[in-house]
C-alpha positions in Angstrom: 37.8 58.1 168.2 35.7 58.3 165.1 37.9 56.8 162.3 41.7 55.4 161.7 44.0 55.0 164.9 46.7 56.7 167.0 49.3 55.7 169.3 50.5 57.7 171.9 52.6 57.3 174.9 51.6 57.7 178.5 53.0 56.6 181.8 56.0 55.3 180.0 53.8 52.7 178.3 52.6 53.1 174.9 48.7 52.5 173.8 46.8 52.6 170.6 43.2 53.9 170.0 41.0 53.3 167.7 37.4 53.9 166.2 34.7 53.5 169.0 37.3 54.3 171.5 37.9 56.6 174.5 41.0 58.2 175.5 41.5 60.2 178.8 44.6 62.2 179.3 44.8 64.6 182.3 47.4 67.0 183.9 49.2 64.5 185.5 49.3 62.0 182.5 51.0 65.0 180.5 53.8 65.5 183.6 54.5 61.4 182.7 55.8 62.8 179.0 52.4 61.7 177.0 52.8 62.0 173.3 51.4 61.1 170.0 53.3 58.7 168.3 52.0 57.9 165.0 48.1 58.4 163.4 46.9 57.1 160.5 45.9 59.5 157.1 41.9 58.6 158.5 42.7 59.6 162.2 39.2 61.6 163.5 38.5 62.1 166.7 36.3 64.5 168.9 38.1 65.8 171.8 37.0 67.9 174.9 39.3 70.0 177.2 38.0 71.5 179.9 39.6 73.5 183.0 40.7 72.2 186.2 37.7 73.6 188.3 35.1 72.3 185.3 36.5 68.7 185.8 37.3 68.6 189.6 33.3 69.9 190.2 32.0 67.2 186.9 34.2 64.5 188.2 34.0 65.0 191.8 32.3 61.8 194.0 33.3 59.1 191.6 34.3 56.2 193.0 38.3 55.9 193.6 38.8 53.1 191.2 38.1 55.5 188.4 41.2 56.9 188.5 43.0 53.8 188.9 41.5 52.7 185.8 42.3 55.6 184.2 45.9 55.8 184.2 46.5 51.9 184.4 44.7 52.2 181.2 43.7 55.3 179.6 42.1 54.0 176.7 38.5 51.8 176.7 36.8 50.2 173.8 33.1 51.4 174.4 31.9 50.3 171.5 28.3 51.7 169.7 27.6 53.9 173.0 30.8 56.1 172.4 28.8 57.8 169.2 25.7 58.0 171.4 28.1 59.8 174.6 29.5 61.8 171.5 26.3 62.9 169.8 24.6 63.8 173.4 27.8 65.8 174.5 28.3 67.3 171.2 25.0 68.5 171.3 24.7 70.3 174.8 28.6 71.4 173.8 27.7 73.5 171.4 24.0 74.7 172.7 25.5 78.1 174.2 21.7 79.3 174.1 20.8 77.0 177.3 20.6 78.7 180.0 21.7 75.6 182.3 24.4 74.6 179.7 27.3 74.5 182.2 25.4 72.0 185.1 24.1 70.4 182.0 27.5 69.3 180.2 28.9 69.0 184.1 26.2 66.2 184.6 26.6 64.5 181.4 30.4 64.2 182.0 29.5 62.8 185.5 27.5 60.3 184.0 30.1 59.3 181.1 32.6 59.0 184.1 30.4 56.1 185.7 29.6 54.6 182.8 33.3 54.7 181.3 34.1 53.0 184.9 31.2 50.6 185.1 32.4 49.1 181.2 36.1 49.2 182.6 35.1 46.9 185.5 32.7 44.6 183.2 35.9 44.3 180.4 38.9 43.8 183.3 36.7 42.0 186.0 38.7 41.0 189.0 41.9 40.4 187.1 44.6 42.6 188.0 45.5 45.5 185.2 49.1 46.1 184.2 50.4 49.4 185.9 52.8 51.0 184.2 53.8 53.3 186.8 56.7 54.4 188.3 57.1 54.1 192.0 56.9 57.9 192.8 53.8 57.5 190.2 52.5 54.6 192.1 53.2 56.3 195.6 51.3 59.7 194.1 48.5 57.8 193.7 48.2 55.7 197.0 48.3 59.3 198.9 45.3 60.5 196.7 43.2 57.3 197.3 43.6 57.7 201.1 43.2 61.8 200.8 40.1 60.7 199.1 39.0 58.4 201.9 40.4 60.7 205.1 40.1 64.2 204.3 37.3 64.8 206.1 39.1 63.7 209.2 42.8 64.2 208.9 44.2 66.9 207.3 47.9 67.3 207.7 50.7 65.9 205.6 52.2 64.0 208.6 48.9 61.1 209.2 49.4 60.4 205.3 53.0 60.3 205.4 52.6 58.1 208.7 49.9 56.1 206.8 52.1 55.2 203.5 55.2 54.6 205.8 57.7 57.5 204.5 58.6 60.9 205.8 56.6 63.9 205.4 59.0 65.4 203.6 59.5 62.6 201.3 55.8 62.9 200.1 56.1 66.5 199.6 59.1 65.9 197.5 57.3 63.0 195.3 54.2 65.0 194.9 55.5 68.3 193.8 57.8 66.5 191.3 54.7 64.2 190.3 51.5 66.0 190.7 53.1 69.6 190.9 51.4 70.6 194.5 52.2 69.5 198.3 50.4 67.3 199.9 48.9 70.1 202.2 48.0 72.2 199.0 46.1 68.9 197.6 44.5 68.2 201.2 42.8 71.6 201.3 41.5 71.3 197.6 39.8 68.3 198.3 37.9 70.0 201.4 37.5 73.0 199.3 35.6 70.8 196.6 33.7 69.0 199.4 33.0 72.3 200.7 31.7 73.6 197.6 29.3 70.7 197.1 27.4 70.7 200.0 26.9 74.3 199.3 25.8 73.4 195.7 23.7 70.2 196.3 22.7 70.3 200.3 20.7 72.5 202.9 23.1 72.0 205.6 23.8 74.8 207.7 27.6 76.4 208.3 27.2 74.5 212.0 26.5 71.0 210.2 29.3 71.3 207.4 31.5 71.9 210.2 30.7 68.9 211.7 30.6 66.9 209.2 34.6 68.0 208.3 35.6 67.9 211.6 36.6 71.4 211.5 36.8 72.8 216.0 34.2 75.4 215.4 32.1 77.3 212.2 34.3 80.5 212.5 37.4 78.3 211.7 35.7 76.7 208.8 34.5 79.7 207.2 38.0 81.7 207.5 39.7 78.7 205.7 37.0 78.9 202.9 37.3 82.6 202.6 41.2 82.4 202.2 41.1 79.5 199.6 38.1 81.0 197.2 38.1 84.7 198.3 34.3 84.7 199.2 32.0 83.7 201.8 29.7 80.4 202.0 26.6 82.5 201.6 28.0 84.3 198.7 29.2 81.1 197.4 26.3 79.4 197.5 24.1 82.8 196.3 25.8 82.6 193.3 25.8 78.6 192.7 22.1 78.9 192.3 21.3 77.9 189.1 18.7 80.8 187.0 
């Protein structure tokens, strides 16, 4: 926020920002009915949006609290370092000319996420944060935190559903009204995206990634890739190269 103030409502709580401040909404914030309320005549802000694959591969491998943080409280006095995240974002933004403008921007909001979480911890501490979520809300997240944690070992709908003490069918139910995807739809994102950043970031063969997702052999693992992106890990990682 760069001037005035605005109040808007979010998980069925409402929350004011103002100047020096940072508001996150995502997808799942708008499915809990978020809405302005009010904003001052001043109100100025700079805002980003950005598509689901864009945040999933900027935001991916930040630590779980994050997005506790984020929807137990979406907004964060950040005080003079918000105008320097601003300016430096702004900047690479609007630099279409860079060849490396997408990793770029994708690295800076990687950054901005750990900051925003480290100045979230330092401001809250150890004291627990008011959650203003519902219990289907609550529940929603408690299956990604342990999806988070397990995918890379368990991947049906069942171990989490056995894990959170509910049916299988109950989860399904609560995430698609929630989150609008099944559990099993959410599961094989996450390996996707774990997938997709070993072949971005590593050297490891098809034989090791299999491994290391516990999938029973590399053929297996590279069908289930090819059905969920359309293209091979080769190709994929061909054309993840940067110029």
């Amino acid at each position: 926020m760069r001037c005035g103030s605005a109040s808007f409502r979010a998980s069925n709580a409402c929350f004011t920002s103002g100047i020096r401040s940072f508001s996150g909404l995502s997808p799942i914030h708008a499915s809990m009915r978020s809405a302005f309320s009010s904003m001052t005549a001043a109100f100025n802000t700079f805002y980003c949006l950005m598509s689901r694959d864009f945040a999933e591969k900027s935001f991916y491998d930040i630590p779980n609290g994050f997005y506790d943080s984020f929807y137990a409280s979406p907004i964060l006095q950040m005080g003079d370092t918000m105008g320097d995240w601003m300016k430096i974002l702004g900047d690479i933004y609007t630099d279409h000319a860079n060849l490396y403008h997408p990793n770029i921007l994708s690295g800076l909001l990687h950054a901005f996420a750990l900051d925003y979480y480290d100045k979230w911890k330092r401001c809250n501490g150890d004291q627990p944060v008011k959650d203003n979520r519902n219990p289907a809300e609550a529940l929603c997240m408690k299956f990604y935190n342990l999806l988070f944690d397990h995918f890379r070992e368990h991947r049906t709908t069942a171990y989490y559903a056995n894990r959170l003490c509910i049916t299988p069918n109950y989860l399904a139910m609560v995430t698609r009204q929630v989150c609008g995807e099944t559990p099993k739809q959410a599961i094989d994102r996450q390996v996707i995206l774990e997938m997709k950043y070993m072949l971005r970031n590593t050297t490891m063969t098809a034989e090791q990634m299999a491994l290391h997702l516990h999938f029973p052999d590399t053929s297996y693992m590279c069908r289930f890739f090819r059905k969920q992106t359309g293209t091979s890990l080769s190709e994929y990682r061909k054309n993840s190269v940067m110029p």
